[in-house]
PAFI-105232 format. One record per residue (C-alpha): residue in one letter; x, y, z; residue number from 0. Coordinates in Angstrom, 2 decimals, padded with zeros to 5 digits. Example, Ala and Ser with C-alpha at 12.3 -4.5 7.8 and 13.67 -1.06 7.14 Angstrom:
2
<r res="A" x="012.30" y="-004.50" z="007.80" n="0"/>
<r res="S" x="013.67" y="-001.06" z="007.14" n="1"/>
This chain:
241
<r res="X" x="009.20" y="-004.06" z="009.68" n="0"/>
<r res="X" x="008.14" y="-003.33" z="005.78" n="1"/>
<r res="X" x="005.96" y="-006.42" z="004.98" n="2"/>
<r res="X" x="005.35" y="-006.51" z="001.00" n="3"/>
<r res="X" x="002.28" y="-008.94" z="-000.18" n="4"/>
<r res="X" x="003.34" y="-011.06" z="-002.68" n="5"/>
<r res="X" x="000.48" y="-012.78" z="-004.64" n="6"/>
<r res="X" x="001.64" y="-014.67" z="-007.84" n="7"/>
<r res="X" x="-001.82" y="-014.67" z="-009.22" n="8"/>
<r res="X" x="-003.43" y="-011.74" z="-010.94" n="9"/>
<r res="X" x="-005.82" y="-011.95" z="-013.50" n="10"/>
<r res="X" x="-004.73" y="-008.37" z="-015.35" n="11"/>
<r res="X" x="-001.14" y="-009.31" z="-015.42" n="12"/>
<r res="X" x="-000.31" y="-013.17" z="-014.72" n="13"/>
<r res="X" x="002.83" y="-013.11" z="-012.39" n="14"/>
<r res="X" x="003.20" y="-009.90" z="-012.23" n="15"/>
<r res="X" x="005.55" y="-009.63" z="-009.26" n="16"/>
<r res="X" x="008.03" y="-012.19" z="-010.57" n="17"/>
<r res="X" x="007.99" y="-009.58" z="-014.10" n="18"/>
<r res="X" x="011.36" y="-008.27" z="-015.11" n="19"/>
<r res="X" x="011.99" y="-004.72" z="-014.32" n="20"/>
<r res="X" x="015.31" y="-003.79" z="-015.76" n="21"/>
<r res="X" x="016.79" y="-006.93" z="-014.72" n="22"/>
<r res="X" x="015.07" y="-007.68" z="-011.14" n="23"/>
<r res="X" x="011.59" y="-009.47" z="-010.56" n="24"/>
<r res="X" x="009.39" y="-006.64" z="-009.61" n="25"/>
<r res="X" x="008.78" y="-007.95" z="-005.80" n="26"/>
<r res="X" x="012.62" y="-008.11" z="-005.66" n="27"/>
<r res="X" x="012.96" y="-004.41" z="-007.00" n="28"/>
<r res="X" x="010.54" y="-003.07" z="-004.58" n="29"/>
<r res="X" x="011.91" y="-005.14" z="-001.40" n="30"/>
<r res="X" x="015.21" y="-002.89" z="-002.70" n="31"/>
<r res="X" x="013.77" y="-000.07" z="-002.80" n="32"/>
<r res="X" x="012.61" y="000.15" z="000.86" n="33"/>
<r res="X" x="015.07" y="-001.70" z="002.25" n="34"/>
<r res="X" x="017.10" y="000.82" z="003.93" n="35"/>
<r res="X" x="014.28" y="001.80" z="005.93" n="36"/>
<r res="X" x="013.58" y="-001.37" z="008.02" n="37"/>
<r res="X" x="013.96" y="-005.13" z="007.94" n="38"/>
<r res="X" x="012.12" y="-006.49" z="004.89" n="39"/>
<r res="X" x="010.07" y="-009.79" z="004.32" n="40"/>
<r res="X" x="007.98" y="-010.63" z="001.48" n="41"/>
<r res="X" x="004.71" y="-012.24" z="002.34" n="42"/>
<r res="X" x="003.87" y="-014.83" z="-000.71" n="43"/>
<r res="X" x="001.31" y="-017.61" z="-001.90" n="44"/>
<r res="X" x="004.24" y="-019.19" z="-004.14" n="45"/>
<r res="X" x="007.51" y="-021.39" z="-003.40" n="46"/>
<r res="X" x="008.91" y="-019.37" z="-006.20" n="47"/>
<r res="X" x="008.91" y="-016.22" z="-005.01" n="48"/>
<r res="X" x="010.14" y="-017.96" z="-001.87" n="49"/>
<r res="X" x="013.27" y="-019.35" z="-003.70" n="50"/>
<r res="X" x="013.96" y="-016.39" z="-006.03" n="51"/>
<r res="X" x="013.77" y="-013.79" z="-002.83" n="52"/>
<r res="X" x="016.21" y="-016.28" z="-000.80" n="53"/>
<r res="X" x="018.55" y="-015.97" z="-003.88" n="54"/>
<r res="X" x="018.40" y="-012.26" z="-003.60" n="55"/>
<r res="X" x="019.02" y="-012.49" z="000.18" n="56"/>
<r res="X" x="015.64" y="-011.47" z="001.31" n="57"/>
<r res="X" x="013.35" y="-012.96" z="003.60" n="58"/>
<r res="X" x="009.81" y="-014.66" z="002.70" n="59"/>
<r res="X" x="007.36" y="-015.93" z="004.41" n="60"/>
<r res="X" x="004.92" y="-018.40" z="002.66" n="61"/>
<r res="X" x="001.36" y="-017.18" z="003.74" n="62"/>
<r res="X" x="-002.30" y="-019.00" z="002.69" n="63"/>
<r res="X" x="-003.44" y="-018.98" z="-001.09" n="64"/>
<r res="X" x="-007.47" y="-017.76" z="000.21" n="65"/>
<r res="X" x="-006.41" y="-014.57" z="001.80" n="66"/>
<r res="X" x="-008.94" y="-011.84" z="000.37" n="67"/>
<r res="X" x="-006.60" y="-008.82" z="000.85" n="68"/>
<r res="X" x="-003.01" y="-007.69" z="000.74" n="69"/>
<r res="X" x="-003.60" y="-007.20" z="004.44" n="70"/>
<r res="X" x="-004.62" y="-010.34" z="005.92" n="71"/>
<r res="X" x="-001.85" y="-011.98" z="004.48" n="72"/>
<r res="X" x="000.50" y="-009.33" z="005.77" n="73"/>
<r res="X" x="-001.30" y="-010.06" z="009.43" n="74"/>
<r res="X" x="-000.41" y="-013.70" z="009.18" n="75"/>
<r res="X" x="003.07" y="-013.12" z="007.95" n="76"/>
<r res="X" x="003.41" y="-011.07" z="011.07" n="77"/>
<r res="X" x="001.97" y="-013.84" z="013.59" n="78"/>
<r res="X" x="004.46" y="-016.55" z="012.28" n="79"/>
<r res="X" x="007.23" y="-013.75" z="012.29" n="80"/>
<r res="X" x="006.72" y="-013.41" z="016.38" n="81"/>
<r res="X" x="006.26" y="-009.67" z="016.04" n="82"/>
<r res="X" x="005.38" y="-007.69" z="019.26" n="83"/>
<r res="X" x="002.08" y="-005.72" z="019.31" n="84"/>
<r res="X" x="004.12" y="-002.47" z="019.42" n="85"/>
<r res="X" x="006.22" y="-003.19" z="016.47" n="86"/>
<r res="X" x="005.48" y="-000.99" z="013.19" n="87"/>
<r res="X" x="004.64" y="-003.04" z="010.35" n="88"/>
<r res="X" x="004.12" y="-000.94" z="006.68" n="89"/>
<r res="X" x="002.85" y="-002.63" z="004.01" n="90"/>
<r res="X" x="004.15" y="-001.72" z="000.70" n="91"/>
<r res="X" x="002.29" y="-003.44" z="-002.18" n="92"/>
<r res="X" x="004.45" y="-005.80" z="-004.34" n="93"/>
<r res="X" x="003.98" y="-004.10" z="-007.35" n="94"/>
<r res="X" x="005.36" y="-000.90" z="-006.55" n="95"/>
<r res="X" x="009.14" y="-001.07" z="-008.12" n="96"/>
<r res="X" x="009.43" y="002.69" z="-008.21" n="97"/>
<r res="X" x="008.51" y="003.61" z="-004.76" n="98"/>
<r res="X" x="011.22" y="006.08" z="-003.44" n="99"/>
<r res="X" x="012.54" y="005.62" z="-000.68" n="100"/>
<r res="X" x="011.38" y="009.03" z="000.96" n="101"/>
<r res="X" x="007.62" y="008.23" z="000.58" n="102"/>
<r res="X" x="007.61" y="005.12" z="002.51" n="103"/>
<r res="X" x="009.72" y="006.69" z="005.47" n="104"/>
<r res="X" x="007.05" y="009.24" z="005.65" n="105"/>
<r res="X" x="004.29" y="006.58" z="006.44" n="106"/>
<r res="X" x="006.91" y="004.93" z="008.84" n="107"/>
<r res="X" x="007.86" y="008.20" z="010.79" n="108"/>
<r res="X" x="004.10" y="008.82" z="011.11" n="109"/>
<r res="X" x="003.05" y="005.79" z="012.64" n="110"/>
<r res="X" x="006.16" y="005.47" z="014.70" n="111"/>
<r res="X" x="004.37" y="009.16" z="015.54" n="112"/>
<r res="X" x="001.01" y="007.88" z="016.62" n="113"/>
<r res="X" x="002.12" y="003.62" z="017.36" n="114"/>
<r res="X" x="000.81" y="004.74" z="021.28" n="115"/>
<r res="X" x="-002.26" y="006.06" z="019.77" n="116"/>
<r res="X" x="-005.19" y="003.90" z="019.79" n="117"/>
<r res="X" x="-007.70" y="005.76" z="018.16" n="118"/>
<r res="X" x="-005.04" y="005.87" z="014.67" n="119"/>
<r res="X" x="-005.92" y="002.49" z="013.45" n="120"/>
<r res="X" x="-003.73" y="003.18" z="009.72" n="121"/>
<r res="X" x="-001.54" y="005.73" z="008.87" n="122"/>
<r res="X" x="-001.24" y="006.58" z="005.20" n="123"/>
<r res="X" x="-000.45" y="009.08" z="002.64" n="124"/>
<r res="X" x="-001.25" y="011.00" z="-000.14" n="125"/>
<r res="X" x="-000.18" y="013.36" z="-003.85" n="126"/>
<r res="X" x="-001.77" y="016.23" z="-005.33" n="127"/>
<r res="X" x="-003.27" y="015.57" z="-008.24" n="128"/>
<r res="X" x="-005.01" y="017.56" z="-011.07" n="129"/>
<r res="X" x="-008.31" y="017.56" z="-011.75" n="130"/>
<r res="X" x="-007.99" y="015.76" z="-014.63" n="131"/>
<r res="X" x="-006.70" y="012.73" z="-013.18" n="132"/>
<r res="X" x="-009.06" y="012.75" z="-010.45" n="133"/>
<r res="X" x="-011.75" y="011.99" z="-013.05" n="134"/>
<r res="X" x="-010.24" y="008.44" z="-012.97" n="135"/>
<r res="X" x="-012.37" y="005.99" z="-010.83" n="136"/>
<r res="X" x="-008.47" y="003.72" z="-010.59" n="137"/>
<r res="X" x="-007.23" y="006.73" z="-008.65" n="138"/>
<r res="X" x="-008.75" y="007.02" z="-004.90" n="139"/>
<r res="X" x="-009.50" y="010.32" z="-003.79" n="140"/>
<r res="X" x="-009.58" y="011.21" z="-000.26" n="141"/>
<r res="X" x="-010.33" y="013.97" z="001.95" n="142"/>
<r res="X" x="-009.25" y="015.41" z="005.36" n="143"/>
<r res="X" x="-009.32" y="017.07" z="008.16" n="144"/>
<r res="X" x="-007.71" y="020.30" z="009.56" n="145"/>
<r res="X" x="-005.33" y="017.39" z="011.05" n="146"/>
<r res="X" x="-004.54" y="015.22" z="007.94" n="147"/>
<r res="X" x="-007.28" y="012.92" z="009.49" n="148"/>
<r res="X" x="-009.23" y="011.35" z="006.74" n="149"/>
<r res="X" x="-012.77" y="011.73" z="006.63" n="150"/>
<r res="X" x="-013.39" y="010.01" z="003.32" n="151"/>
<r res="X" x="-012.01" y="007.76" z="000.77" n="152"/>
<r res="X" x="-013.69" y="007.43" z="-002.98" n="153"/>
<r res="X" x="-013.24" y="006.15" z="-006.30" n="154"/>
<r res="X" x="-015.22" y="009.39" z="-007.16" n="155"/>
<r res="X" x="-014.30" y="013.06" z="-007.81" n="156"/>
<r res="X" x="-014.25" y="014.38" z="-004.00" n="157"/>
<r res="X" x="-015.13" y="017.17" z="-003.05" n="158"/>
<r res="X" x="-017.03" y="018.18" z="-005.71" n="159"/>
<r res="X" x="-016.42" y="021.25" z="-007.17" n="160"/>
<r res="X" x="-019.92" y="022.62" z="-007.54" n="161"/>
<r res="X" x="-019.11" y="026.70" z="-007.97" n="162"/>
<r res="X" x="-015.54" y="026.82" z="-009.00" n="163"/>
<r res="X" x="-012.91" y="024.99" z="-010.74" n="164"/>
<r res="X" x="-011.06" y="022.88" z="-008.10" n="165"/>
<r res="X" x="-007.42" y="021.70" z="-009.18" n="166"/>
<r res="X" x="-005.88" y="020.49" z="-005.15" n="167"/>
<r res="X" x="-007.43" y="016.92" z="-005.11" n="168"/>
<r res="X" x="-005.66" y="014.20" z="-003.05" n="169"/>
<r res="X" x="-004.34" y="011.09" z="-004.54" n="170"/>
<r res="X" x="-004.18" y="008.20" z="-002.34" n="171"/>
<r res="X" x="-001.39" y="006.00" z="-002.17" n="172"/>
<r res="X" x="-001.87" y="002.59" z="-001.34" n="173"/>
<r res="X" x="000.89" y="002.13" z="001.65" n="174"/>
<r res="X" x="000.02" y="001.77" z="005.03" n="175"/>
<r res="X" x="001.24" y="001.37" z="008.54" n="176"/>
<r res="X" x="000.07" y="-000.23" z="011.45" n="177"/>
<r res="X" x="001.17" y="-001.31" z="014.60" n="178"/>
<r res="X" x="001.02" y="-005.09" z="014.97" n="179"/>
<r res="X" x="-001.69" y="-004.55" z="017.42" n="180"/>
<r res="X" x="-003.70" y="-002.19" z="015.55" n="181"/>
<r res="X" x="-003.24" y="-004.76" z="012.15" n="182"/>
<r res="X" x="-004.73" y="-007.45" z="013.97" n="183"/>
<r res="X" x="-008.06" y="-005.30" z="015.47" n="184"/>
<r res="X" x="-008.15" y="-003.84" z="011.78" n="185"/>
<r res="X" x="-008.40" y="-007.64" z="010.42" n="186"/>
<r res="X" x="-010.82" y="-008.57" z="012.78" n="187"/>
<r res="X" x="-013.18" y="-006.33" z="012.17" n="188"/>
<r res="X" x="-016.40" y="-007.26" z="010.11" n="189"/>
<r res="X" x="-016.08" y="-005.63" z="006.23" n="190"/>
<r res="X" x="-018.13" y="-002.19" z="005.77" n="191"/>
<r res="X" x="-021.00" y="-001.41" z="003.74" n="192"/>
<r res="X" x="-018.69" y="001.18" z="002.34" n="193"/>
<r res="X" x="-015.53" y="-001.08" z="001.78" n="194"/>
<r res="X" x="-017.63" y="-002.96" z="-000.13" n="195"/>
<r res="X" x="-019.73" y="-000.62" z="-002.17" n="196"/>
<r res="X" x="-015.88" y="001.59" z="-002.94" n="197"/>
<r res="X" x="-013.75" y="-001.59" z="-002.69" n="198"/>
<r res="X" x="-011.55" y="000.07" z="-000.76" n="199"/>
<r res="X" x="-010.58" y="-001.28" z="002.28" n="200"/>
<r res="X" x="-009.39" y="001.68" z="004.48" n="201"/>
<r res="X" x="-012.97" y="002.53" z="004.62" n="202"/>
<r res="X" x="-013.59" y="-000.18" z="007.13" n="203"/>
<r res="X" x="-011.65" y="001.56" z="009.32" n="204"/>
<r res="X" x="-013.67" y="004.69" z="008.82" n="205"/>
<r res="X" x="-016.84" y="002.70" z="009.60" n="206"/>
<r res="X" x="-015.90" y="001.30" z="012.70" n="207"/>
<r res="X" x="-015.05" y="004.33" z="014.32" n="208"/>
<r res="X" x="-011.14" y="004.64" z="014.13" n="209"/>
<r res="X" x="-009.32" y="007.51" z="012.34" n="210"/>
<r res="X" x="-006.84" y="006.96" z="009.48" n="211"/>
<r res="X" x="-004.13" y="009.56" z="009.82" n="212"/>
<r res="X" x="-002.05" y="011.08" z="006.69" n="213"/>
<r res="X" x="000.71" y="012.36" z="005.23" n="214"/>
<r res="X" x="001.59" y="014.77" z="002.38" n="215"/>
<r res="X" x="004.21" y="013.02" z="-000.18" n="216"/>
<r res="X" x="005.43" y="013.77" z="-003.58" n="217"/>
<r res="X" x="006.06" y="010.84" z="-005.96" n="218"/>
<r res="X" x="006.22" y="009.80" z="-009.54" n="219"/>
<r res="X" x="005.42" y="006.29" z="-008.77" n="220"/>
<r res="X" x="002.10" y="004.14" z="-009.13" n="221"/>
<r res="X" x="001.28" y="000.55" z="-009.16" n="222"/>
<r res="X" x="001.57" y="-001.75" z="-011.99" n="223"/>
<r res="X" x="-001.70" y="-003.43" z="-012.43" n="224"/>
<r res="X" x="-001.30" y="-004.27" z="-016.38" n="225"/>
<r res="X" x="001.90" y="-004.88" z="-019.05" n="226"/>
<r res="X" x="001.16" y="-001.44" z="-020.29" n="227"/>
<r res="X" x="001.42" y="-000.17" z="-016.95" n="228"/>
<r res="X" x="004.75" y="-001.25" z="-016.98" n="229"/>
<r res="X" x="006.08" y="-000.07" z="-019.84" n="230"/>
<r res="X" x="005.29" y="002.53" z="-019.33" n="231"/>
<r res="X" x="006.80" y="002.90" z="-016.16" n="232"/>
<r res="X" x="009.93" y="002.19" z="-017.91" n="233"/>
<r res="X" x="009.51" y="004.79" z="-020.29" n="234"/>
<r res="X" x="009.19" y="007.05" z="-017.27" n="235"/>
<r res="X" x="012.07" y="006.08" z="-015.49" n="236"/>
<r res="X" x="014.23" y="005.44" z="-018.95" n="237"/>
<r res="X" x="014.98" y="002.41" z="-018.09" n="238"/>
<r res="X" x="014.80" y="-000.77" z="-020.79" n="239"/>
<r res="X" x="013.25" y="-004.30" z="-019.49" n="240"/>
């Protein structure tokens, strides 16, 4: 199941995923986008995104107002949904109207690929990027193994490129899947020194011992975190609000 986090409060862009994107709300756009993949439910703090995602024919699931992460409230949307501890849960963030399709089967087909594995607590993925945009703290970097095992996550320039110019950095996405089982050890385990230093929560992960395993995409989307984000966006995908 694709579980999308729906908070309606953000103090960048107030509302954001109720925001019209060429004529749907922005959490109705992205349920869309992925919904070909697996059921969809939107996990929300707000009655209106409840009622506006039943008008569109998609299922919500009101979830607590003091969650800290995207995650937790994904986690309780799965308890009250009855899911098993096998079944594949991605979470796609709200904000993400542009997502293709292709990317978030690719985080699906590999945790389908390692659900029996224990030791995979996420499975995630990643873009190349230039070396220019890696100089932006808003963009996590990541590195890997020989096995598209990640070894690190960082708001900084990773590796560094002490000797050489170095143009192959990855770009993390922010999608990840979990098996229900492996969503609930993830959520209760204690935050990370790391997570909190980065804020970045895969790091916990990391810290505890478990491996986060990834996948190469390609993709011209990104999050909308402001109003210029998303017209921007538009621009990109010529399309008018």
């Amino acid at each position: 199941m694709i579980i999308i986090p729906a908070r309606i409060g953000s103090s960048r862009f107030p509302n954001k995923v109720l925001a019209d994107v060429a004529g749907l709300p922005m959490v109705i756009r992205t349920a869309k986008a992925v919904q070909n993949i697996d059921k969809v439910a939107i996990a929300t703090d707000s009655q209106e995104v409840i009622a506006i995602a039943k008008s569109y024919g998609i299922q919500a699931i009101i979830t607590s107002s003091n969650h800290n992460s995207g995650t937790d409230r994904i986690f309780e949307a799965a308890q009250k949904l009855g899911l098993p501890d096998d079944e594949v849960i991605i979470n796609v963030q709200g904000d993400e109207p542009f997502i293709e399709e292709e990317v978030v089967k690719a985080v699906f087909d590999l945790t389908v690929k390692n659900k029996h594995n224990e030791q995979v607590m996420m499975n995630s993925c990643y873009k190349t990027i230039q070396s220019s945009e890696a100089d932006d703290p808003n963009i996590v970097k990541l590195i890997s193994s020989i096995d598209n095992i990640a070894l690190y996550f960082s708001r900084a320039k990773i590796p560094y490129p002490r000797d050489h110019h170095f143009n192959d950095y990855k770009g993390h996405l922010g999608i990840y899947g979990f098996t229900k089982k492996s969503l609930e050890t993830f959520c209760k385990l204690s935050p990370a020194p790391l997570e909190e230093i980065e804020k970045l929560e895969q790091l916990r992960a990391l810290y505890h011992g478990f491996d986060v395993s990834m996948v190469e995409v390609e993709t011209k989307s990104f999050g909308i975190d402001t109003i210029e984000d998303l017209e921007n966006a538009l621009k990109v995908h010529n399309l008018d609000t």
